[in-house]
N, C-alpha and C positions, 0 to 999 in steps of 0.2 A: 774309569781308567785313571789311574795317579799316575804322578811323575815324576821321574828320577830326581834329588835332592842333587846342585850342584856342589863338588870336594869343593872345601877352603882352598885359599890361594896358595898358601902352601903348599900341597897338595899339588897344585898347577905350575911350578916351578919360579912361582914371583914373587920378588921381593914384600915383604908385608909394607904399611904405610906408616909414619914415625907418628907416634901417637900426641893429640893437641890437645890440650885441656881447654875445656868452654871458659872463656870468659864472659860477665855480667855487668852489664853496665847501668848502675841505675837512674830511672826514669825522673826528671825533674819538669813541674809545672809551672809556665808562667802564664799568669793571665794575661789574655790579648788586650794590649793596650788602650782601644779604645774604650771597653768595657770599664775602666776602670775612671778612666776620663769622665765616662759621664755621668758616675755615682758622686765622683767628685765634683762633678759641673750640678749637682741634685744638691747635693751638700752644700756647696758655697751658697746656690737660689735657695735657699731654706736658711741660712746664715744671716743673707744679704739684710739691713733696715728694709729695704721695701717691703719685700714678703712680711715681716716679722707685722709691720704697720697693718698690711691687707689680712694677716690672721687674727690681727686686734679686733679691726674694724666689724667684720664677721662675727666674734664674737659677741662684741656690744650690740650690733642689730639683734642678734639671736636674746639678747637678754633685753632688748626692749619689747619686741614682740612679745616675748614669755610677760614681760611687766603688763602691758596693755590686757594679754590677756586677763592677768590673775585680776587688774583693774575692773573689765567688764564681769566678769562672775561674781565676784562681791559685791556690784552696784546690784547686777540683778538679784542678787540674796537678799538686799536690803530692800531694794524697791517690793521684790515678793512679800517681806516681811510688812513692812508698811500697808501695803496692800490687805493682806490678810489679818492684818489685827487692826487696821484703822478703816480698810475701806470694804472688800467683797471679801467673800468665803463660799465654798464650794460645800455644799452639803447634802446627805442619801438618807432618802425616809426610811426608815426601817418599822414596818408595820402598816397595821389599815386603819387607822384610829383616824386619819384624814380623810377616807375613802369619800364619794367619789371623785374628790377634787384634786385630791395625792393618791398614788398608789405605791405601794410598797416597790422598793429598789428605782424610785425616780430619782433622778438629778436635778438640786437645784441651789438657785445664785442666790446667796443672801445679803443684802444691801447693809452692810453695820455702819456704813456710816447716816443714816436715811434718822435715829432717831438722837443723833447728833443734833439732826436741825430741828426736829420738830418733835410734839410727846406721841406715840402708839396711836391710832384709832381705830375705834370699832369697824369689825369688820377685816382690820389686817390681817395676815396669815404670818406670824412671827415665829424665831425658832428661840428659844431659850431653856435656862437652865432649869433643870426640877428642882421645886421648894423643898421639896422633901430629902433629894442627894443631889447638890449642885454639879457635882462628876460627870452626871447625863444629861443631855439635855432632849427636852423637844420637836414636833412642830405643831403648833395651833391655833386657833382662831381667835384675835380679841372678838368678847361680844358686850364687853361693857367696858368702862374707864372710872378714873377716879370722880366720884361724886354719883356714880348714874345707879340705877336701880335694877336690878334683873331677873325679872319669872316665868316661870315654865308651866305654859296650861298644855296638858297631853300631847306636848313633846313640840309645842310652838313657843318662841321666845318674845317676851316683851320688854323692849329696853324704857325705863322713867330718866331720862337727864336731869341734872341739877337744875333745871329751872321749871319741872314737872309735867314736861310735856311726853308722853307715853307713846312709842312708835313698835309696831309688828314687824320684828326683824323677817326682811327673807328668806326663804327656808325652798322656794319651788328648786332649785337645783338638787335638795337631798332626795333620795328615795325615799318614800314611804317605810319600806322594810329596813333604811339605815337611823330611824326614831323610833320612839315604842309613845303610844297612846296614853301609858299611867303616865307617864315622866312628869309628874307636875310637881310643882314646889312653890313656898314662899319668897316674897322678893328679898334679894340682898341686896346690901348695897356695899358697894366698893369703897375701901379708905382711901385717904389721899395718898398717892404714888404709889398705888394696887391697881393691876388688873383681871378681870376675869376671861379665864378665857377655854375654849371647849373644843372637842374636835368633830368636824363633818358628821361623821360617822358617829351619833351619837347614844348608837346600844353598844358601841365595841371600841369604846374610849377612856382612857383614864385620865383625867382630867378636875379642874377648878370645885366640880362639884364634888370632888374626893376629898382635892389637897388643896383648895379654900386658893383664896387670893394669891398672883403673883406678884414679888415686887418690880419694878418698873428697871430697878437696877439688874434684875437675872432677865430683862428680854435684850437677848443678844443684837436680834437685826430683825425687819421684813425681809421675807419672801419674795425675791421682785419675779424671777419666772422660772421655769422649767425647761431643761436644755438637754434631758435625757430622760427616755427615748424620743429620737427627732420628732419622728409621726404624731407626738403628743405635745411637741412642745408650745409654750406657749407663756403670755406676760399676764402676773394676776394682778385685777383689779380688787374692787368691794365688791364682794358678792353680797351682803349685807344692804346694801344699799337697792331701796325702791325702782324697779326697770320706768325708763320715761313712757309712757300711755302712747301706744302706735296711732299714729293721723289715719283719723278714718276718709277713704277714700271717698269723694263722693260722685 
């Protein structure tokens, strides 16, 4: 259902209404006074000496800590340094030329300061550089020193010292299968500040009886022990060296 449209006023006999024009008044902003107070009260405390003093302070602490720091990491670059060219080094066999006493991918501590105090001896496990390309080095066993004498009867060694006394190095820790039976030879003997030196494993070594004598200036360090794999770690001695005669029980 729609509904009737009401007639204009006119129409209704009334006077019309006297026509007003909109006026516009425009809008003005001020900011609430205290807001402003206390950008300004921010302002003056960021102004003030005191502040100014406390953001100093801060600052210098922050650059001394950073100082101290950069202080402690270059003692330790240095002490490392030191360390590794004067005292230990950290070294990984690569190969079985040492077998069974090294095994390939072992970890071990090299002592470089050890012949600082005193000259190589028979029987050490030292690592040094090859006579042949000093770029690589090593690891292997002195089995003789300067002056001594050293031959091989079917794959047993005889060391002669400078004063001619002939001893049968040890050998019961190689395997059988890690020597060969021809392996014999004449004796040589070592010049002064040469050593000879061979590895464990002695079918599957390149070594002294290849490339002759080392000098005393390419052995870097002994071997003091093995620290990787844990399971196998352990401190070497001489294995060269005669075992003491077990007390017979009685």
């Amino acid at each position: 259902m729609l509904e009737a449209e009401a007639p204009p006023a006119a129409q209704l006999g009334e006077e019309p209404l006297p026509f007003r024009p909109a006026v516009f008044t425009p809008a003005v902003f001020t900011p609430a006074p205290h807001v402003v107070g206390v950008g300004a009260a921010r302002v003056e405390q960021l102004r003030s000496p005191q502040a100014a003093r406390k953001v100093t302070v801060s600052l210098a602490r922050i650059g001394e800590e950073l100082l101290a720091w950069f202080k402690t990491l270059v003692s330790a670059a240095v002490y490392a340094t030191l360390i590794v060219t004067f005292g230990f080094q950290v070294a990984r066999v690569e190969g079985e030329s040492m077998a069974p006493t090294l095994e390939n991918q072992d970890r071990l501590i090299v002592n470089k300061l050890a012949y600082r105090l005193h000259k190589p001896q028979v029987g050490d496990i030292v690592m040094l550089y090859w006579p042949v390309d000093p770029e690589k080095s090593f690891v292997k066993r002195v089995v003789a020193g300067p002056g001594d004498s050293i031959r091989s009867v079917n794959g047993h060694l005889f060391l002669t010292d400078s004063n001619g006394n002939e001893t049968a190095l040890r050998d019961d820790f190689i395997p059988e299968e890690y020597r060969s039976s021809t392996d014999t030879w004449a004796p040589k003997v070592c010049p002064s500040g040469y050593y000879y030196v061979m590895g464990d494993h002695r079918n599957n070594s390149s070594d002294s009886r290849t490339w002759e004598y080392v000098p005393e200036k390419y052995i870097i360090g002994k071997v003091e022990l093995r620290w990787w794999p844990v399971n196998t770690a352990r401190i070497f001695a001489n294995d060269l060296e005669p075992k003491a005669p077990k007390a017979v029980e009685k």
